[in-house]
C-alpha positions, 0 to 999 in steps of 0.5 A: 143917381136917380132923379125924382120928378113931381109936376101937378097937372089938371085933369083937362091939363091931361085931356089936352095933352092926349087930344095933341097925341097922334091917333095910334098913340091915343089908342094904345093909352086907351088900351092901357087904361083899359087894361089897368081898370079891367085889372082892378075890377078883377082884383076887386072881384077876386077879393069878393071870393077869397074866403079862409072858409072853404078848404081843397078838401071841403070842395073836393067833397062837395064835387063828390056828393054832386057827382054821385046824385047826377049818377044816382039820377041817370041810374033811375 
């Protein structure tokens, strides 16, 4: 049998909270949330590249045609 809990707390209510914490358990729940905002902004960031544009194909290509203009340069 689970039970489901909901509580509605303040943001100072939480701030007060952590200000009771002892000092390695304050700096663990900073890393958390550090961890879960550098989370998001690399999901946010990941998302801004996604794109159905661009195929395997289509890169390996391009790579292609760098490729050989460096050649073509270190040739001359």
């Amino acid at each position: 049998m689970k039970t489901e809990l909901q509580v509605d707390i303040t943001y100072d209510q939480i701030v007060s909270l952590v200000k009771q914490l002892p000092l390695n358990e304050k700096i663990s729940l900073s890393k958390e949330l550090e961890k879960e905002g550098i989370a998001s902004r690399l999901s946010a960031l990941l998302k801004t590249f996604q794109t159905d544009e661009l195929s395997l194909e289509t890169i390996d290509e391009e790579m292609e045609a760098v490729r050989q203009e460096l050649y073509e340069r270190r040739k001359h």
